[in-house]
N, C-alpha and C positions, 0 to 999 in steps of 0.2 A: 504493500500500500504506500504510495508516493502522499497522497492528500486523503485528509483523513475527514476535516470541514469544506464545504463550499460556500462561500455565502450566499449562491445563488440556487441554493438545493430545493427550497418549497420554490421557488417561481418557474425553475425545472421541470418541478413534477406538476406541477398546475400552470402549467405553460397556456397560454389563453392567446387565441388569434387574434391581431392587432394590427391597428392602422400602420399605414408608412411611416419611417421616421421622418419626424419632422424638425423638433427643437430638441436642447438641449438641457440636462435634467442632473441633479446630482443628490443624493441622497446617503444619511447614516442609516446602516441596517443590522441586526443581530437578529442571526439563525444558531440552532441549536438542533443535534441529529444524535439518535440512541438508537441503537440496535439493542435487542435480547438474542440470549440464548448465546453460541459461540461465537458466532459472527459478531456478535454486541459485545463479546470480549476480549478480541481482538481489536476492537474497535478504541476501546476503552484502553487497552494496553497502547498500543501505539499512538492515540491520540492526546493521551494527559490531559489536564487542566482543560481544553478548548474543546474536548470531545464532552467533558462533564459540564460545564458552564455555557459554553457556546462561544460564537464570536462574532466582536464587531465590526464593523465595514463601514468603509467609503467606498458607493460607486458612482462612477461620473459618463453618464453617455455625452461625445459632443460628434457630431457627424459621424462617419461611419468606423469610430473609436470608443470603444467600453475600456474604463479600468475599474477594478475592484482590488482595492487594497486594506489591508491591516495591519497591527505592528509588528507583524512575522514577512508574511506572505504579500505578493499581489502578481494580479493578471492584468495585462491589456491586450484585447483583442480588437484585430485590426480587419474590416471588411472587407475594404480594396486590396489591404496586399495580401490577404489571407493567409494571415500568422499572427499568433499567441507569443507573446512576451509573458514569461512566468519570472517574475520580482522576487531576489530575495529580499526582504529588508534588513535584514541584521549583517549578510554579507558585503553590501551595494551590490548586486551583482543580477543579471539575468540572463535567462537562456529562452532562443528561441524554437519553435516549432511550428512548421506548417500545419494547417489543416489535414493535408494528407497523413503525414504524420500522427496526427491524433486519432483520425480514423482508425490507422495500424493499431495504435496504441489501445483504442478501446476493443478493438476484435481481438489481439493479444489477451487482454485481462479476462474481457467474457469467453475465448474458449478456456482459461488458467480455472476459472471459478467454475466451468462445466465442469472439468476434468477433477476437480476436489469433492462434488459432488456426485460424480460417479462412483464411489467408493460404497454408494450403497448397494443393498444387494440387490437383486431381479426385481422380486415383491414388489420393494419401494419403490424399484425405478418405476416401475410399470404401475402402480400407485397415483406417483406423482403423474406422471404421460394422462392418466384418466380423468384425474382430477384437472387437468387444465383442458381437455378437447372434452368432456361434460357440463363446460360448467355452464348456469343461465346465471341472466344480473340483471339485479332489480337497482332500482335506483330512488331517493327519498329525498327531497329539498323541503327543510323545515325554515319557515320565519319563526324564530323562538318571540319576539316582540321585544326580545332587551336593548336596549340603547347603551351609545356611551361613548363622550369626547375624546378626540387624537387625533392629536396635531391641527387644533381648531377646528375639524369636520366634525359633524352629527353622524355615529357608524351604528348601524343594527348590525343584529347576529344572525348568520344564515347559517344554517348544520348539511350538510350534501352529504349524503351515502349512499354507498354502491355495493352490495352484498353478493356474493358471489358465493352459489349452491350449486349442488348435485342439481341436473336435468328432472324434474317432475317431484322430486321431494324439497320438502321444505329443512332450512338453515339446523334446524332443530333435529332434524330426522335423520340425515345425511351429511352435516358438516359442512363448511365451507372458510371463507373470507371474511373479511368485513374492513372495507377503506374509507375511513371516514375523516371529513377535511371542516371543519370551524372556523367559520373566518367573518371578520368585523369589517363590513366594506361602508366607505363611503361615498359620494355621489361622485361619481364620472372622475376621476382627476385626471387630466390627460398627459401632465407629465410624466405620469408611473404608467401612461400605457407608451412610452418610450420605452422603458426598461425591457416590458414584455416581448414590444416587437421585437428588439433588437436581440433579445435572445433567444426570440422561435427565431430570427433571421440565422443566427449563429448554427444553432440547432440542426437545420435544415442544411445548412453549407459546409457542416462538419459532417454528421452523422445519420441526415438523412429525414423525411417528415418523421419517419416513426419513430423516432427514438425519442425516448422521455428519461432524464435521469444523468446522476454523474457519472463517469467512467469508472471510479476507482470504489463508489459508496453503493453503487448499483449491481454492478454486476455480480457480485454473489447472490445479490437479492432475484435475480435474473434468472438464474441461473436455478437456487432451491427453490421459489415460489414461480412457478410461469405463471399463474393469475396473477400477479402483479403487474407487469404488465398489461395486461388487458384493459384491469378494471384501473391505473393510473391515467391509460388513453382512455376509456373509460370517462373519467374524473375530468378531462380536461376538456372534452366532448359538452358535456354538460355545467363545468363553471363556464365556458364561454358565453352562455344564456343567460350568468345571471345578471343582476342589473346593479353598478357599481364597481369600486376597487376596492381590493382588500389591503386595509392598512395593516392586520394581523393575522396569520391564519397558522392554523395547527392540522398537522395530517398525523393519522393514528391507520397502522394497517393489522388487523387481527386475524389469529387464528381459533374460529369454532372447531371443538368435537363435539360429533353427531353424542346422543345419549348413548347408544354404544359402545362409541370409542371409549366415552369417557370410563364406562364402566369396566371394559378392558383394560384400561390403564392403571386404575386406582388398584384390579384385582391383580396387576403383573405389569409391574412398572417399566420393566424392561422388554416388555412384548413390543408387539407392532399396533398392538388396538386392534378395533374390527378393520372391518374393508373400506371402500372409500376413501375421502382425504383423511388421512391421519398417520401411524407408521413412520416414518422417517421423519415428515413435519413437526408432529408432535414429540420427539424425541429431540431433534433441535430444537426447539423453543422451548421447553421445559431443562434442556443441557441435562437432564435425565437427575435433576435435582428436584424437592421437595415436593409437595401433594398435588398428583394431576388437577389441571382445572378446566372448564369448558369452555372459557375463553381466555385463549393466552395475547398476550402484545407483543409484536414483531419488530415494530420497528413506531416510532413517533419524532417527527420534524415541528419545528417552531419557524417563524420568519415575523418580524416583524417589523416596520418602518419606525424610526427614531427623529428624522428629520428629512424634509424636502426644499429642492432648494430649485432654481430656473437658471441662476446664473453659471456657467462654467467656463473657467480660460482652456486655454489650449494645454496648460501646465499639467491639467487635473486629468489629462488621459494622455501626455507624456514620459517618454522614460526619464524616473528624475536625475538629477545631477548627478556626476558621479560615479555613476551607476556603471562597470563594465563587463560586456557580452561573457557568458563563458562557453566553452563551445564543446 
């Protein structure tokens, strides 16, 4: 694992179709990313401090140049010449990478993380294979009615889920999914629909319309859940409907055991549970510690904006001073 945070990781996964870019936008942001289970402890182990707390961000789009920087880290990504400057900040120093490049680089990591997860046995594989070419999705947009000021705007709370079952049974019966995203939008701002465009624009001219997702924080998840996938495009299908910008939003992606499963686990913790999803899943998300439960947490993302701004110099998506290439 190279990057362990992105600060662009919820606006990734809730990537929303957006106008041309037009002006220039600069904004503070703090995102936070957990994984459970092994993958969450890896995550935890090589991430220290920034994986448990989160991190903060400056990003500044000004024509067709993103930077996102922090007191470690930063990226500029460059449209025209199509190349990624990756900043260290503690060293002065950066290195660069084409797009093409990055594409390698993310097809390298997602077959690494297939290959880790083949290590389980037929059952599961053919388990999981089921569980993802079975599955139906329901989808649930709630107005909760709650209110609440940020950053001078009036924001409600809208809940989006996308639950993801066995074909003809219900959640309950047969196990499944569950991606659920909270997010506090307020009216239209069109600044923060810069940010969006310019990284489904990114998105698109690296890895393609479909992909959704970091390189490095994704592909395992890619990899042992294929309903992720789905139900994230999924997600992203249906917030572009809804009506406002999300000054805050929280994505939670779960895993149900059917009543079955769960009962085969509680009685033989080390089994594979009944049929259906569960088996290998349920054995990674629980890390084969403490008392089976019927819904476990996989993973949970935060993002939220801190400040917005319209003015940006040229500075604020240049390489800074000092700063030399390393190759």
């Amino acid at each position: 694992m190279k990057k362990i945070i992105s600060p662009a990781l919820a606006i990734l996964i809730a990537a929303l179709v957006a106008p041309p870019l037009q002006a220039d936008v600069k904004t503070r942001e703090k995102t936070t990313f957990s994984l459970e289970g092994f993958l969450g402890g890896v995550v935890r182990f090589f991430g220290g401090r920034n994986a448990r707390e989160g991190v903060e961000s400056t990003v500044a789009v000004k024509g067709p140049r993103k930077a996102t920087t922090n007191n470690q880290t930063g990226q500029i990504i460059d449209l025209d010449e199509r190349r990624v400057y990756n900043l260290d900040m503690r060293r002065r120093e950066y290195r660069v990478q084409t797009f093409e490049e990055l594409r390698a680089e993310f097809e390298k990591a997602k077959a690494e993380a297939e290959k880790e997860a083949a290590d389980a046995s037929a059952e599961d594989r053919e388990q999981m294979e089921q569980a993802g070419a079975e599955l139906e999705f329901d989808v649930d947009v709630t107005e909760t009615g709650q209110r609440r000021s940020m950053l001078g705007h009036d924001t409600r709370e809208v809940v989006l889920t996308i639950t993801a079952r066995q074909r003809g049974r219900t959640l309950e019966e047969g196990g499944g999914f569950v991606l659920t995203q909270t997010m506090w939008l307020a009216p239209r701002i069109a600044a923060l629909d810069e940010l969006a465009a310019f990284d489904r624009k990114y998105i698109e001219a690296v890895y393609g319309e479909s992909f959704i997702g970091d390189i490095q924080q994704l592909a395992g998840m890619m990899a042992l859940y294929p309903a992720f996938t789905n139900m994230a495009t999924r997600m992203q299908e249906e917030g572009s409907k809804l009506d406002g910008t999300p000054l805050s939003t929280t994505t939670v992606f779960e895993s149900v055991r059917s009543a079955e499963q769960l009962k085969a686990a509680q009685q033989e913790r080390q089994s594979s549970g009944g049929g259906g999803i569960g088996g290998l899943l349920g054995r990674r998300i629980m890390g084969n510690r403490g008392e089976p439960q019927a819904r476990s947490r996989i993973m949970t993302t935060t993002h939220e904006m801190l400040s917005i701004d319209t003015t940006v110099d040229a500075s604020d998506v240049a390489i800074p001073a000092n700063f030399r290439e390393r190759k």
